[in-house]
C-alpha positions, -999 to +999 in steps of 0.1 A: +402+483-062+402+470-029+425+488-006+417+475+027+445+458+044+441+416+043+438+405+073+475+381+082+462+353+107+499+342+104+514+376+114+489+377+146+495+347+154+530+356+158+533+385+174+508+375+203+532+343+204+564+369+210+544+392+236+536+357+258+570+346+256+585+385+263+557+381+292+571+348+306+605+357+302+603+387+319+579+370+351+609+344+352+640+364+355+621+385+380+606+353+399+635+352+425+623+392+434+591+386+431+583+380+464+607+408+480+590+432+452+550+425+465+560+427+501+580+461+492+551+475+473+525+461+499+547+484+528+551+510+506+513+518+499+503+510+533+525+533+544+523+567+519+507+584+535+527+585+566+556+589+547+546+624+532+537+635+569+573+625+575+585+648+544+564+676+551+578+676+589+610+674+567+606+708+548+592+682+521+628+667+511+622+636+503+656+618+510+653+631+541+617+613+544+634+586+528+660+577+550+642+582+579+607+557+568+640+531+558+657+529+592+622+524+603+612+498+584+650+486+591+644+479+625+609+467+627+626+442+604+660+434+616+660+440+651+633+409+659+650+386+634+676+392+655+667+389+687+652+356+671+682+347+663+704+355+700+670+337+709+679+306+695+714+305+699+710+308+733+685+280+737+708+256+715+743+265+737+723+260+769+706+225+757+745+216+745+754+220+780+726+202+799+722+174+776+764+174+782+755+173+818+729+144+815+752+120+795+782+122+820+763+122+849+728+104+836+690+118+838+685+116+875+652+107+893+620+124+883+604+157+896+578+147+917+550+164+891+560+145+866+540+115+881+508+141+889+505+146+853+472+139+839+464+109+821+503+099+809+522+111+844+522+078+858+543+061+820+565+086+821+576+082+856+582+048+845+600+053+819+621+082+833+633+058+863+642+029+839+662+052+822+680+070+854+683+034+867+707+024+836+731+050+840+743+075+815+750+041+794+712+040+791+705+081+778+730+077+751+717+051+733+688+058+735+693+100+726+719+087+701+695+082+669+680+115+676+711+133+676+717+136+642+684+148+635+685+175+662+715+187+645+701+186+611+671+207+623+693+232+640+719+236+611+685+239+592+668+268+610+702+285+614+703+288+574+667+294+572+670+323+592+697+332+572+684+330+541+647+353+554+672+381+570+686+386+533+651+381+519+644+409+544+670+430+536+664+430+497+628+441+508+637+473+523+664+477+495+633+475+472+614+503+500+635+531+496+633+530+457+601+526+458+601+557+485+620+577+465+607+574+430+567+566+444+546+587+419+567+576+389+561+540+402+523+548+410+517+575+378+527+540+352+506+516+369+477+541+368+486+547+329+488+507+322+454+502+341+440+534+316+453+523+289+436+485+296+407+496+316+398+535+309+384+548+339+373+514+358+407+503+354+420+530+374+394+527+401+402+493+401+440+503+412+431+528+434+408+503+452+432+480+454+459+503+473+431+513+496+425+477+506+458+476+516+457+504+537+432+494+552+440+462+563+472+467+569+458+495+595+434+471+611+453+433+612+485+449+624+472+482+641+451+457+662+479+429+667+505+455+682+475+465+709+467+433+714+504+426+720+510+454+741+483+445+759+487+410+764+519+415+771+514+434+802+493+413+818+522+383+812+547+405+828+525+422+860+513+385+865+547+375+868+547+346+840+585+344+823+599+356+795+570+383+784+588+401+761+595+365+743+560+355+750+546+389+731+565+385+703+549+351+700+515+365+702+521+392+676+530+363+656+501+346+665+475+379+661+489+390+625+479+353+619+446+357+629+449+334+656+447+354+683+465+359+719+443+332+736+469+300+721+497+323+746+476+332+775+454+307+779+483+282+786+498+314+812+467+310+831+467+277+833+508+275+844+500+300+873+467+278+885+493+254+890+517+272+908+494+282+936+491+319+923+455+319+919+448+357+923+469+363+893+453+336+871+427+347+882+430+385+869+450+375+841+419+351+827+397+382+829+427+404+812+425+373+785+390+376+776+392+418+773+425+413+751+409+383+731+379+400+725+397+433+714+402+424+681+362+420+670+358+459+680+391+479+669+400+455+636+366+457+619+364+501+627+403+505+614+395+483+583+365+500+575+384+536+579+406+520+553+382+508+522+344+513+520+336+475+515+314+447+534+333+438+562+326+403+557+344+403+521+375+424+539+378+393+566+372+364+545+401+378+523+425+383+552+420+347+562+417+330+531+447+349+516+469+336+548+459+305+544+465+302+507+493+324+503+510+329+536+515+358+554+516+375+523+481+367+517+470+391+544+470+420+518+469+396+486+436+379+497+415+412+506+431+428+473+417+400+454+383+402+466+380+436+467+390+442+426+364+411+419+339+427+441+340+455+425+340+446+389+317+426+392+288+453+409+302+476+381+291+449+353+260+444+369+252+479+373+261+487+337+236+467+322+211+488+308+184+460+312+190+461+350+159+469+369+163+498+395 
């Protein structure tokens, strides 16, 4: 008698069926998260290890570590979002009141450098008397179909804003669980990458958190230096608004696009004011700052993960360009895991000539 049990195709079929549609249930209630949740774990491994140096300066209690890697995280957030925001506020109430002023008392006669501009100096000037010549009259209809849209954009940004300081906010929400409960949260994704992949699937995880560490110590370890630095040379060469001006090249260096696209134009506006010894200095200061970043970024990523540098850089900018800034961490990630599976299966091939 045969007592082996028959194999149910039907039965199979079914329960992988349920599993996929558990699985894409699951991904879609937790889609509107999703992107507070991989930002929240991406800060929270890049920043572990500091956090235990906080806990054991803490007599190791961890609320206390905690509370005090939250507020952190809380104002590297918050406080530029909203200084962003004052930012833009301002700008919009002051171009209220000087557009205000232009259509009562009209746009005036040009600035005398308008018509030294190169190449279109000479049509603007034009232009700009033909309009000052017509009176206030003359600015509002022409600025009239562009109101609306300027409105639109600024009602726009004002909610967009909005909307990424709760996005914000739900991130470090999702940080302090994840600080507090961290080993539970690290011990089951070790067990599910086990249970999948024995012992590569847990170097695969651990890999992967080390990527992250490590490029989250050389992009941003090297865009605050750069900033700092760049940002000193705007403010000893007298250019205005630094501190506005550094944020912007923060922006720009965790980008990968480097301080040049903020100083380079500085340079350029103190040539023209006559301060040519500051240019002057400040284009060398350019060049050291610019040039920072191919010294200190590859040596802190490297720290961070023991892979090519080539593959580490190539996933840092092809993440941010396919997946935002997110793609940063994401890109390198990615490469990294398929890097390294795919030298394991090569290696494990017993035909494989040494």
């Amino acid at each position: 008698m045969n007592s082996q049990t028959p194999y149910d195709l039907t039965r199979i079929t079914l329960l992988v069926l349920i599993i996929c549609v558990l699985i894409a249930a699951s991904m879609w209630t937790m889609l509107p998260f999703l992107g507070a949740l991989v930002w929240a774990a991406t800060i929270v491994v890049a920043t572990w290890p500091l956090m235990l140096r906080v806990q054991r300066l803490a007599g190791g209690r961890r609320w206390v570590a905690t509370v005090i890697m939250t507020v952190a995280m809380l104002l590297i957030f918050i406080v530029p979002i909203t200084l962003a925001i004052g930012t833009l506020f301002d700008a919009t109430a002051q171009g209220v009141d000087l557009v205000r002023t232009y259509f009562t008392q009209g746009l005036g006669e040009p600035p005398t450098w308008v018509a030294k501009l190169p190449w279109v100096g000479t049509k603007v000037a034009t232009k700009w008397h033909e309009i000052a010549a017509g009176g206030p009259e003359a600015l509002t209809e022409i600025a009239q179909p562009y109101v609306r849209v300027a409105a639109s954009w600024v009602l726009g940004v004002s909610g967009g804003l909005g909307l990424v300081t709760l996005h914000f906010l739900l991130i470090i929400i999702i940080v302090a669980i994840l600080y507090t409960s961290g080993e539970s949260a690290a011990t089951g994704v070790l067990m599910f990458a086990r249970r999948t992949g024995r012992e590569r699937g847990e170097k695969v995880v651990r890999l992967a958190g080390a990527a992250v560490r490590g490029v989250a110590l050389g992009v941003i370890v090297t865009a605050i230096v750069q900033s700092i630095l760049a940002g000193l040379g705007l403010w000893l060469s007298g250019v205005p608004r630094p501190g506005l001006l550094l944020a912007l090249v923060f922006a720009l260096c965790v980008a990968q696009l480097g301080p040049v696209l903020v100083l380079a134009p500085a340079v350029i506006w103190l040539y023209w004011s006559g301060s040519f010894g500051w240019a002057t200095a400040l284009l060398v200061w350019t060049v050291l700052v610019g040039a920072l970043d191919n010294i200190l970024r590859p040596i802190l990523i490297r720290r961070g993960v023991d892979l090519p540098l080539l593959l580490i850089i190539a996933g840092v900018i092809g993440g941010l360009i396919g997946f935002g800034i997110i793609g940063l961490f994401v890109g390198p990630v990615i490469l990294a895991v398929t890097y390294t599976l795919l030298e394991s299966w090569i290696r494990d091939d017993p035909a494989a000539v040494n």
